[in-house]
C-alpha positions as CSV (number, residue, x, y, z in Angstrom):
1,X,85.8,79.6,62.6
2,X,82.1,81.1,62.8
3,X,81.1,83.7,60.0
4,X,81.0,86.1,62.7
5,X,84.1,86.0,63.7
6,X,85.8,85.9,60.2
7,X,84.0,88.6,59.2
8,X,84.3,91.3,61.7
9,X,88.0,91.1,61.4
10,X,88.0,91.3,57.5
11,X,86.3,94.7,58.9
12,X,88.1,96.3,61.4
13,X,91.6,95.3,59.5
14,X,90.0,96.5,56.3
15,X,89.0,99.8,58.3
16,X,92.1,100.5,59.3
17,X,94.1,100.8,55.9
18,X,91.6,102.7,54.0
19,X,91.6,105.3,56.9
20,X,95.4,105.1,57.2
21,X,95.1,105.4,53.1
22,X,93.1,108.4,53.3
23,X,95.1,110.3,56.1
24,X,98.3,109.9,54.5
25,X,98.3,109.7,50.8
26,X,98.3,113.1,49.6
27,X,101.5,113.1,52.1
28,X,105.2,113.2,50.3
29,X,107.3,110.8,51.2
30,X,110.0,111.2,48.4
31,X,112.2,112.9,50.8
32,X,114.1,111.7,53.8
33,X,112.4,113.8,56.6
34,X,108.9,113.1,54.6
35,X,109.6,109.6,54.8
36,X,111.5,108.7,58.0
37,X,110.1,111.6,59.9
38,X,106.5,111.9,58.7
39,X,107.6,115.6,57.7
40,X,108.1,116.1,61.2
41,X,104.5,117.1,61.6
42,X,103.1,114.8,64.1
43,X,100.9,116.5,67.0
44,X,100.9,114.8,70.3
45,X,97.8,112.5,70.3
46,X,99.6,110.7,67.1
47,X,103.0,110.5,69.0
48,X,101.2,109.2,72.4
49,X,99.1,106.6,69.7
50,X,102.1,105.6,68.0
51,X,104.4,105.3,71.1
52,X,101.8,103.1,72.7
53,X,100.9,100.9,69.4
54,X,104.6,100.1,68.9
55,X,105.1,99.1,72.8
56,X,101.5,97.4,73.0
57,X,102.1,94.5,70.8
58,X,101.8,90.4,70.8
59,X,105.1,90.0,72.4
60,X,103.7,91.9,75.2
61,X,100.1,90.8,75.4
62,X,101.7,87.2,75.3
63,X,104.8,87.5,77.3
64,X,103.8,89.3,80.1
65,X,100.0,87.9,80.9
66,X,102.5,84.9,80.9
67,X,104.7,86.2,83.5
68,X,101.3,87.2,85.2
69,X,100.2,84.0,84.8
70,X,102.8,82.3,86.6
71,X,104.3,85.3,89.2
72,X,101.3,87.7,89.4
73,X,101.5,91.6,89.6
74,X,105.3,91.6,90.2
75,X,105.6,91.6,86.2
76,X,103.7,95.2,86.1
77,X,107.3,96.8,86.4
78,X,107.8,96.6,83.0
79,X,104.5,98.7,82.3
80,X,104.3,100.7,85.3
81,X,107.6,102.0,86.5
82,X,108.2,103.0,82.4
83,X,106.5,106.3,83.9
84,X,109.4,107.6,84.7
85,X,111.5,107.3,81.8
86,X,109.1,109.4,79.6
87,X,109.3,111.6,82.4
88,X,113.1,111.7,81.8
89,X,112.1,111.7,77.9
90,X,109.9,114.8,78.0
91,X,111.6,117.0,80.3
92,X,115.2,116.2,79.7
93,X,116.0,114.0,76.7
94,X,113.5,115.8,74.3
95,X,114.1,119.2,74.1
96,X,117.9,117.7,73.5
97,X,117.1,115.7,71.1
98,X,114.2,118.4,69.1
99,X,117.6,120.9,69.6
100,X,119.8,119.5,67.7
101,X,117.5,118.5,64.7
102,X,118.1,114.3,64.9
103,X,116.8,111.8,63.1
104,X,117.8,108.9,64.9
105,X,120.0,108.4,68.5
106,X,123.3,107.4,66.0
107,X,123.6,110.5,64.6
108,X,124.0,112.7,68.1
109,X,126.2,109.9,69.0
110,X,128.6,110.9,66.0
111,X,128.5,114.3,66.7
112,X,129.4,113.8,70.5
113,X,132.3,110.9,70.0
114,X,133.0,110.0,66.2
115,X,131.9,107.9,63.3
116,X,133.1,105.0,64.6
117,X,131.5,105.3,67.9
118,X,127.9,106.1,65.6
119,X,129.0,103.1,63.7
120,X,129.1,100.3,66.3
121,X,126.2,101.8,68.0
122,X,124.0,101.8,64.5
123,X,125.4,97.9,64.4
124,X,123.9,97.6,68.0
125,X,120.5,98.6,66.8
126,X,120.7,96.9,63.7
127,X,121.7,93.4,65.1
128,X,118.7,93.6,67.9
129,X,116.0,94.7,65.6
130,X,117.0,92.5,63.2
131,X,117.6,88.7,65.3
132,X,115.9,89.7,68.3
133,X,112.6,92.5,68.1
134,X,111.3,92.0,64.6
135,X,111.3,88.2,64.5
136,X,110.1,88.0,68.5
137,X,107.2,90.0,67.1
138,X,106.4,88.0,64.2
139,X,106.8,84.5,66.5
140,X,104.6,86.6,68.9
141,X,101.9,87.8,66.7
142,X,101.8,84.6,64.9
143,X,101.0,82.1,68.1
144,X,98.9,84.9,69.3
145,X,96.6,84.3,65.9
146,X,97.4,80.8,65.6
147,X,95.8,79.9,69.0
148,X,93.2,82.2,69.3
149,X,90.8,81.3,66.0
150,X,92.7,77.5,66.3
151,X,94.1,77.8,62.8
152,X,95.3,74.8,62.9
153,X,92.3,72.9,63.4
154,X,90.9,75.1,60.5
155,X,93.5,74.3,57.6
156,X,94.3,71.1,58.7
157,X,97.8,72.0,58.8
158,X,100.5,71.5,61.8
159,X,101.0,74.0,64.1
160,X,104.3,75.3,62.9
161,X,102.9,75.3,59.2
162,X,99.8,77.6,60.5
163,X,102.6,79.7,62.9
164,X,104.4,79.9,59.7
165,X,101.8,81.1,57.5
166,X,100.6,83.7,59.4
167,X,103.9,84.9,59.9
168,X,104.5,85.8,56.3
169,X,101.0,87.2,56.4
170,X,101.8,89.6,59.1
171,X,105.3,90.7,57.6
172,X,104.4,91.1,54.4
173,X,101.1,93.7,55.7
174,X,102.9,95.1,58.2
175,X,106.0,95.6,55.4
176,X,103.1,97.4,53.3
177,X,102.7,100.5,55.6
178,X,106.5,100.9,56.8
179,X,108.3,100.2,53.6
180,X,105.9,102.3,51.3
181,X,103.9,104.6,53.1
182,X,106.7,105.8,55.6
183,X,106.6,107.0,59.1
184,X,102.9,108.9,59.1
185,X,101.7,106.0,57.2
186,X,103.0,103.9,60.3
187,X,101.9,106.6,63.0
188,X,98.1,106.9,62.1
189,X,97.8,103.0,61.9
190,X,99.1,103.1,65.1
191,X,96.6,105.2,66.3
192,X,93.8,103.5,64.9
193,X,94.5,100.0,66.2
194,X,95.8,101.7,69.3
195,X,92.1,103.3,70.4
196,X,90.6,99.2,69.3
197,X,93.4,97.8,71.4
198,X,92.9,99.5,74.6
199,X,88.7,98.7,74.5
200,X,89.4,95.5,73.4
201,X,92.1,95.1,75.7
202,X,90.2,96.3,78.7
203,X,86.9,94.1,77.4
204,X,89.1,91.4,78.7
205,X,89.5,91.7,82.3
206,X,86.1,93.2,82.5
207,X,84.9,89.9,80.9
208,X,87.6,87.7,82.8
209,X,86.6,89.0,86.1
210,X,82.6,88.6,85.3
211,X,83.2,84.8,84.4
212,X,85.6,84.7,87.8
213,X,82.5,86.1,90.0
214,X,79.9,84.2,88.7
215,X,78.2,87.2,86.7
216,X,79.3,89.7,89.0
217,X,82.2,91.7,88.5
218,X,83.2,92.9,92.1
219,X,83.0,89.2,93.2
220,X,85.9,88.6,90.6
221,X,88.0,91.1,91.7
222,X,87.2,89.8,95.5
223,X,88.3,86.0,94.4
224,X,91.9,86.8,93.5
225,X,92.3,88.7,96.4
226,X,91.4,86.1,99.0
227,X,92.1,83.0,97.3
228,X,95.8,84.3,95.8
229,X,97.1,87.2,97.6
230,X,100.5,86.7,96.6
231,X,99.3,87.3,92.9
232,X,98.5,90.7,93.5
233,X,101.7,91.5,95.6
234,X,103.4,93.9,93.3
235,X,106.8,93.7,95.8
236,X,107.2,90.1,95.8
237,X,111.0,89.4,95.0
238,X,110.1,86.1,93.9
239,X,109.4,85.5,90.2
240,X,111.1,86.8,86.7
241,X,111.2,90.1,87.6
242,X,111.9,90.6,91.3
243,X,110.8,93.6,92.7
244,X,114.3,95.0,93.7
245,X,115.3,94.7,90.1
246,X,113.1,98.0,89.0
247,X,116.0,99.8,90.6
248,X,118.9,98.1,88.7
249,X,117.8,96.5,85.2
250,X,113.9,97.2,85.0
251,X,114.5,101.3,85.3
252,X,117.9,100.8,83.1
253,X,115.9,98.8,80.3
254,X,113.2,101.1,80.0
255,X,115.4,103.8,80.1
256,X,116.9,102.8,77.3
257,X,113.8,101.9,75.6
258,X,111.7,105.4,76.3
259,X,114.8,107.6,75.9
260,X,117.3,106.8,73.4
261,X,115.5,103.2,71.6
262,X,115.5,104.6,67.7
263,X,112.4,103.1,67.3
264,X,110.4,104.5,69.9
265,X,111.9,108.4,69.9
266,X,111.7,108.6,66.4
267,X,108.3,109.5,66.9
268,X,109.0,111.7,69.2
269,X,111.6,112.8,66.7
270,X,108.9,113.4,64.3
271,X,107.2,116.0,66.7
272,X,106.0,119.5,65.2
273,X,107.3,120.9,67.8
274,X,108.5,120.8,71.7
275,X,105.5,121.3,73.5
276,X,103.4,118.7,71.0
277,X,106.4,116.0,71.6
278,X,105.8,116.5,75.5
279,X,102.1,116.6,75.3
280,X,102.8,112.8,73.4
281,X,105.5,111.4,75.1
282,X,103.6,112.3,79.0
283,X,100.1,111.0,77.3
284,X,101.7,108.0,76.9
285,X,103.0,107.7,80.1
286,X,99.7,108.4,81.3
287,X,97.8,105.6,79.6
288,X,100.9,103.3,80.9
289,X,99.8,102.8,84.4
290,X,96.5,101.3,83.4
291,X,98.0,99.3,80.8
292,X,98.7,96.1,83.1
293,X,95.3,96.0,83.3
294,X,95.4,94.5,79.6
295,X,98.8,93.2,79.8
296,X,98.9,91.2,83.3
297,X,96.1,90.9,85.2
298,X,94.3,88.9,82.3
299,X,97.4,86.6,83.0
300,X,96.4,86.3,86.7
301,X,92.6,86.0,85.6
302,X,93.5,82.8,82.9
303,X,95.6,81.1,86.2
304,X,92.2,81.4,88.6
305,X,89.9,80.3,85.7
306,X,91.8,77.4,83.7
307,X,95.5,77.2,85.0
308,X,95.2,73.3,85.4
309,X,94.2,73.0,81.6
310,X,97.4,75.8,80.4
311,X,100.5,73.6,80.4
312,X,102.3,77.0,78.8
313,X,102.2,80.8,80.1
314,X,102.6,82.1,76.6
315,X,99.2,80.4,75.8
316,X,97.5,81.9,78.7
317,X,96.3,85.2,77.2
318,X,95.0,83.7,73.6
319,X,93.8,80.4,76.0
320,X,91.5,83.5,78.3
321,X,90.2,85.2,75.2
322,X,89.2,82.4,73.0
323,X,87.4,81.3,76.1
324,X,85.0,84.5,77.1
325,X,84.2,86.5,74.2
326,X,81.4,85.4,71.7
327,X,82.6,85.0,67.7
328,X,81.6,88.3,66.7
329,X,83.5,90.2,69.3
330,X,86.7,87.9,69.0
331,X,86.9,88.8,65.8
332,X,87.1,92.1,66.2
333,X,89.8,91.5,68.9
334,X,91.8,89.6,66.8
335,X,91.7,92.3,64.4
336,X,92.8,94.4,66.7
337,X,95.7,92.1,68.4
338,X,96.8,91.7,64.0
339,X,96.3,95.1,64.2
340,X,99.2,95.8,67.2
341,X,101.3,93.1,66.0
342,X,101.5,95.1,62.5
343,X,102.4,98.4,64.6
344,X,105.4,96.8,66.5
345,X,106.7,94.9,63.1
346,X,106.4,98.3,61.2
347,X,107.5,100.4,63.7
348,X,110.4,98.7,63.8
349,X,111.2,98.5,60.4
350,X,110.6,101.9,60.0
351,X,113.5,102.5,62.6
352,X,115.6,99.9,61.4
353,X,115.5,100.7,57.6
354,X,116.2,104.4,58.9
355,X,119.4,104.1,60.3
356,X,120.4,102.0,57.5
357,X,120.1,105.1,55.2
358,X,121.1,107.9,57.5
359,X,124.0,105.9,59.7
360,X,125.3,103.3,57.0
361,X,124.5,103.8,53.5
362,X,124.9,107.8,53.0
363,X,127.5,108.6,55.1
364,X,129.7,105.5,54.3
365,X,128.4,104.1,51.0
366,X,127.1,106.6,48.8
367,X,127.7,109.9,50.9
368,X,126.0,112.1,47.1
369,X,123.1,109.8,47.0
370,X,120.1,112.3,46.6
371,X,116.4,111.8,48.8
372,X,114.7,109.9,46.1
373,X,117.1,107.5,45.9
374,X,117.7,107.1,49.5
375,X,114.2,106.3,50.3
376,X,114.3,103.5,47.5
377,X,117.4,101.8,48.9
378,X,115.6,102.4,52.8
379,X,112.7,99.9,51.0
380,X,114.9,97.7,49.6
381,X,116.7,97.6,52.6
382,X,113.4,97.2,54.4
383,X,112.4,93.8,52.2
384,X,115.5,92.5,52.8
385,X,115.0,92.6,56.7
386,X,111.4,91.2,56.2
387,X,113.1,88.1,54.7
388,X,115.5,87.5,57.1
389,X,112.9,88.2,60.2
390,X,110.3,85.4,58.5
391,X,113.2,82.8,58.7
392,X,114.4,83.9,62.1
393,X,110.8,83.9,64.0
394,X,109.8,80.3,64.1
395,X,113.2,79.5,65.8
396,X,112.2,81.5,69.0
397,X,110.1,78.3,70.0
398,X,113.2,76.5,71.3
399,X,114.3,79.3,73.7
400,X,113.7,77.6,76.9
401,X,112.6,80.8,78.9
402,X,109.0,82.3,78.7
403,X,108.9,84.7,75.8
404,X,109.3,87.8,77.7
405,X,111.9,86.8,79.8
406,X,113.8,85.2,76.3
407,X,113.3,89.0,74.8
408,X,114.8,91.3,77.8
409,X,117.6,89.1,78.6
410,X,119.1,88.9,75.1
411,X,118.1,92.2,74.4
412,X,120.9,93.3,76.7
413,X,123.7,93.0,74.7
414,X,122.2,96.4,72.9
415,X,120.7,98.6,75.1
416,X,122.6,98.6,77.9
417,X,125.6,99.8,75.9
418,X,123.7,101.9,74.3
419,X,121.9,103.9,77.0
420,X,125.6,104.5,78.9
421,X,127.1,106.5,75.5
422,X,124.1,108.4,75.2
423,X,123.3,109.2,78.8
424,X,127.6,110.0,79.1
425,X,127.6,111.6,76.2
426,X,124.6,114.0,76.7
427,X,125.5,114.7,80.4
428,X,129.8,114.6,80.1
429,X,131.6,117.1,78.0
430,X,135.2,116.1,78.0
431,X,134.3,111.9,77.7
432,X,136.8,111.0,74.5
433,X,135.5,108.7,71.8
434,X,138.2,105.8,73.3
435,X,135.6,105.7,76.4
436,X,132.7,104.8,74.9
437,X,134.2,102.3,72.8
438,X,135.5,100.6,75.6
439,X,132.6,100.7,77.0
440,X,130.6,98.9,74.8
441,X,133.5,96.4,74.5
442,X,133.4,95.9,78.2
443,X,129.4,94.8,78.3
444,X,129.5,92.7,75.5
445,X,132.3,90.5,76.7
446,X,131.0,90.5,80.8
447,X,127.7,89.8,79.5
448,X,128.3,87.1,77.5
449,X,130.8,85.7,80.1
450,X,127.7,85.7,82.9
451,X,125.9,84.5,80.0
452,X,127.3,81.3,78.2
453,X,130.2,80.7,80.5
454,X,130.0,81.5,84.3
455,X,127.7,79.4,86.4
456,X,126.3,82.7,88.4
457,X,123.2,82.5,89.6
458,X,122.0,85.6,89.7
459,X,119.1,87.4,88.1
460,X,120.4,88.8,84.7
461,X,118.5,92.5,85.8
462,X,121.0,92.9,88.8
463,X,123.8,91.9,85.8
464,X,122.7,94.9,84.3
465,X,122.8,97.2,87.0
466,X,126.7,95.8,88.2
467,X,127.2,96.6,84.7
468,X,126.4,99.4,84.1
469,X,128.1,101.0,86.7
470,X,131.3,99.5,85.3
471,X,130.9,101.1,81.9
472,X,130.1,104.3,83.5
473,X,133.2,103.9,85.6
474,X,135.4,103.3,82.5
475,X,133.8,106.0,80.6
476,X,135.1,108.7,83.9
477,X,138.7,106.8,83.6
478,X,139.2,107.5,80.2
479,X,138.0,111.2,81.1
480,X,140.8,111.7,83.4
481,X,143.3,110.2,81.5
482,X,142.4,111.2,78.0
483,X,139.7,113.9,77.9
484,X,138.6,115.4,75.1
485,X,140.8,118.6,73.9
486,X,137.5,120.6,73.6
487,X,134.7,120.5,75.8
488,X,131.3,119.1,73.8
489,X,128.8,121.5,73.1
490,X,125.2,120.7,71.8
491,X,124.3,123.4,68.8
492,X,121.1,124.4,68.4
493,X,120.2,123.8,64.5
494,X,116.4,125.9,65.3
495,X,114.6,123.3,63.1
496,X,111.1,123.3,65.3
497,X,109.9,125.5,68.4
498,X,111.5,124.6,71.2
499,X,109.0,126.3,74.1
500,X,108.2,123.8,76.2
501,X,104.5,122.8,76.9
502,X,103.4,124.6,80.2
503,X,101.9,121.6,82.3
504,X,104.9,119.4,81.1
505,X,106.2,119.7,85.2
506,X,102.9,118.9,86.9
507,X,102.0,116.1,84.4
508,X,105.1,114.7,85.3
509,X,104.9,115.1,89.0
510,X,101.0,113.8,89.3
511,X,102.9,110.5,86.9
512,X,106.0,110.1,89.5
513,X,103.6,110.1,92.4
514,X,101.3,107.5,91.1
515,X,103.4,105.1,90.2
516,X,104.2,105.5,94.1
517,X,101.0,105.2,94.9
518,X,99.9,102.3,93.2
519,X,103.0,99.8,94.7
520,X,101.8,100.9,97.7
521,X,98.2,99.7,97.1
522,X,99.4,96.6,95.5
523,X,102.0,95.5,98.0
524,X,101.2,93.9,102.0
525,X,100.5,97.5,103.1
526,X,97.5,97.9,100.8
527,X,95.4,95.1,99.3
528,X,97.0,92.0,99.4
529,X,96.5,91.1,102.8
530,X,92.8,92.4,102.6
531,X,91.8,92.9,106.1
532,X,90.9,96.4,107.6
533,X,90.9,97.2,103.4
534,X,89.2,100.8,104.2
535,X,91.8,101.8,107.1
536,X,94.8,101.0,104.8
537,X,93.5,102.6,101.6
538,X,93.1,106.0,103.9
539,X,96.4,105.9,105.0
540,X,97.8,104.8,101.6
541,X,96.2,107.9,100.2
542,X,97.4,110.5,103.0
543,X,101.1,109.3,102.1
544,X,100.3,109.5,98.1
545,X,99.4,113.5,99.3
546,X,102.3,113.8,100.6
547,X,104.5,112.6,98.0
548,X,102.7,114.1,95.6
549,X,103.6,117.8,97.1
550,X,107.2,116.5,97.7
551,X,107.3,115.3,93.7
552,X,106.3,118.4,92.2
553,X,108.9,120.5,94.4
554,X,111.5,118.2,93.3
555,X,111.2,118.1,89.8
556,X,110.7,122.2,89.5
557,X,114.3,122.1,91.5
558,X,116.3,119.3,89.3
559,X,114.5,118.9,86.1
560,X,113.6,122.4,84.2
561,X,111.8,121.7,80.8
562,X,113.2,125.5,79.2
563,X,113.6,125.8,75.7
564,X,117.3,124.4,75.4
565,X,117.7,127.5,72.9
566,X,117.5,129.6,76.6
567,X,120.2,126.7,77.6
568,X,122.4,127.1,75.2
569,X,122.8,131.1,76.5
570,X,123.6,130.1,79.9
571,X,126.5,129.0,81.3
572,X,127.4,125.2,80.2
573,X,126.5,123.3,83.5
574,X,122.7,124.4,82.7
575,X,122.7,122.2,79.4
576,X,124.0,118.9,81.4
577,X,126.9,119.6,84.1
578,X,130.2,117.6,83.8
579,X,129.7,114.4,86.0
């Protein structure tokens, strides 16, 4: 490794904690809210940093400039269309949520059904942060590392010894600011590495596309669109993630992920107050759509420039960077990348070790058990699932999928199930406990029958979608024939300021519309078949006008962001009609 390189990641990394030191030290973090919910304090730059930091990690930079590598621009779903889920977060989750004073998703869900129902639910998000997110992140993080300063060649060690080591490494840092300094500790990081991740991030393609055009960037650009147009066809139904998908399991995943995933709305949970947690949660949404700049098209860049010499996708990404920046700049990435995988890992711990404490242990275990000691067992609790994640990761290797694809599909089993109780139980009032149990029962047995057992070849995101619609189904049945005695109403417990921030509805309209606007660009109507480029892009832009106007009038109509405190005096189908 040059000098350079080693060094200017000692710096960066180095930067980072004492910063995140500083910031946060003086902060208390004896008590529950202090420590889960950073004292819910956070303004809305540190909730869009945070949200971004714990989304923008290895699994993604790996797995989906993989996907790009080998299907192109289709894979931008994942980034792009999550738009409008924090749409749906900031204008009708969140003031929900901020309402009734939550710390995490398992809580409303006991106050809407039962315990038992908050119980299988906190198993749920246990089980997948546990097997599946924390150890895809460490297995992520690690061969992101591993190839990209070729540790292997450097300690003369295999390359599942190297994977191995730097594993531990990451888990034991990244265990550092979640299980000791607590949510804000976790938050600023975030932030930090976040503003390094997206100029790094961008440096890439910049970079990529220079090498591609022979020292001029526009020529770059120009030599994916003529020589591969179908790698720039966002629409292509080809691929991993087919373009018709976005409207069954893409928009259903990231749903569930933007809207009622513990780990990401916790920070939107930690919120000072409504209008901050829209300010975030729209900022992030914001910064989404140019986010496949860093987390696909380098993907499509590494399969123009070396895709003979790339036998893997997951190596494609650390394959490209190793390849254009010079040592002092790649160590400074590589801070940076340590720096995301660290911000996923804690972030995730941070969720995982809450609902331990607020869902399991106090409620079930030790229902007396005062703050201080509650935050101790939440770090205990927290070592334990850094153990168990550094065994799990290096098994990921053997999935036979890509990395991404490995991730979402197994990843089904929790928030599928999860996202129908919460959406049914937020916008249903007489759905009995017995529904969403059954429910969740119903997935989990069809899934793994599609899975392990019937030969159907079908794309596991339409799975989702059929499924879905089941469980929704059952939850209506068991509403006509065993509704709840008393219709569910959601209290307002007046723990923050619920006004709402005043662009919340254009913000989210000008998001809606772009998303539009960039499949359009990206599909045979715009760019990809490049001839009479100028013509199209006029036209393109004329429609993106007029859905733009139509947007905004839609969303004042259906999707009013009023203090729910004003909700909760008008009459109930205001708050969330009966379906």
């Amino acid at each position: 490794m040059h000098v350079w390189t080693f060094l200017s990641f000692i710096f960066f990394t180095v930067l980072v904690a004492i910063i995140s030191w500083v910031k946060t030290h003086n902060h208390d973090v004896s008590t529950t809210t202090g420590y889960f919910l950073g004292g819910r304090s956070l303004s809305g730059v540190f909730i869009a940093g945070s949200l971004l930091l714990t989304n923008l990690s290895a699994e993604q930079l790996v797995g989906l400039n993989g996907n790009g590598f080998s299907d192109g621009l289709a894979s931008m779903s994942w980034e792009i269309t999550s738009g409008i889920p924090l749409v749906l977060m900031a204008l009708v989750f969140l003031p929900l949520y901020l309402k009734g004073g939550f710390t995490t998703v398992p809580e409303f869900l006991e106050q809407r059904y039962d315990k038992a129902t908050r119980n299988i639910v906190t198993a749920l998000f246990l089980t997948s942060l546990t097997v599946v997110t924390l150890p895809t992140v460490l297995y992520a993080g690690g061969l992101a590392i591993t190839s990209l300063f070729d540790l292997t060649s450097i300690l003369h060690v295999s390359s599942l010894t190297a994977l191995t080591i730097i594993i531990i490494l990451i888990a034991a840092i990244g265990s550092l600011y979640a299980i000791i300094g607590g949510l804000k500790a976790v938050a600023v990081s975030d932030t930090l590495n976040g503003i390094g991740l997206l100029i790094g991030g961008l440096l890439i393609p910049i970079l990529g596309f220079w090498k591609l055009g022979g020292g001029n960037i526009l020529h770059g650009i120009n030599t994916i669109i003529v020589q591969h147009p179908e790698k720039i066809n966002a629409v292509s139904n080809t691929g991993a993630t087919p373009f018709a998908a976005i409207f069954t399991g893409v928009i259903l995943v990231n749903t569930f992920y933007w809207c009622t995933n513990q780990e990401i709305v916790q920070r939107a949970f930690a919120a000072k107050d409504l209008r901050e947690g829209q300010k975030g949660v729209l900022y992030a949404g914001i910064i989404k759509i140019f986010v496949p700049l860093i987390l696909v098209i380098p993907g499509i860049i590494a399969f123009h420039l070396y895709g003979a010499k790339i036998t893997n996708q997951d190596y494609a990404y650390a394959y490209l960077v190793s390849h254009i920046l010079p040592a002092p700049l790649l160590g400074l990435f590589g801070a940076v990348l340590f720096g995301a995988v660290l911000s996923a890992f804690n972030g995730a711990l941070n969720a995982a070790t809450t609902m331990f404490c607020v869902n399991i242990y106090k409620p079930i275990i030790n229902p007396n058990v005062d703050d201080k000691k509650l935050v101790s067992i939440g770090r205990l609790f927290g070592v334990f699932l850094v153990i168990l994640s550094i065994i799990i990761a290096p098994n990921i290797a053997k999935a036979p999928e890509g990395l991404y694809v490995f991730m979402k599909s197994v990843m089904g089993y929790f928030n599928i199930p999860t996202l129908v109780v919460v959406l049914m139980g937020f916008f249903t009032k007489k759905v009995p406990p017995i529904g969403a149990k059954l429910a969740i029962g119903f997935f989990l047995i069809a899934y793994t029958l599609y899975k392990f057992v019937l030969k159907i070849d079908l794309n596991y995101l339409y799975v989702y979608g059929i499924l879905f619609l089941c469980c929704i189904g059952i939850m209506l049945i068991t509403r006509v024939i065993a509704p709840r005695k008393e219709a569910y109403q959601l209290k307002d417990v007046k723990l923050v300021d619920l006004t709402p921030w005043h662009l919340a509805r254009p913000v989210s309209s000008l998001l809606v519309t772009t998303i539009i606007y960039i499949y359009v660009v990206f599909s045979p109507l715009g760019i990809v078949y490049h001839a009479h480029y100028g013509t199209r892009l006029l036209v393109i832009t004329a429609i993106y006008v007029i859905v733009s106007f139509i947007s905004f009038m839609v969303i004042n109509k259906f999707f009013n962001p009023d203090p729910p405190a004003k909700v909760a005096e008008a009459p109930a189908t205001e708050e969330g009609g009966e379906l």
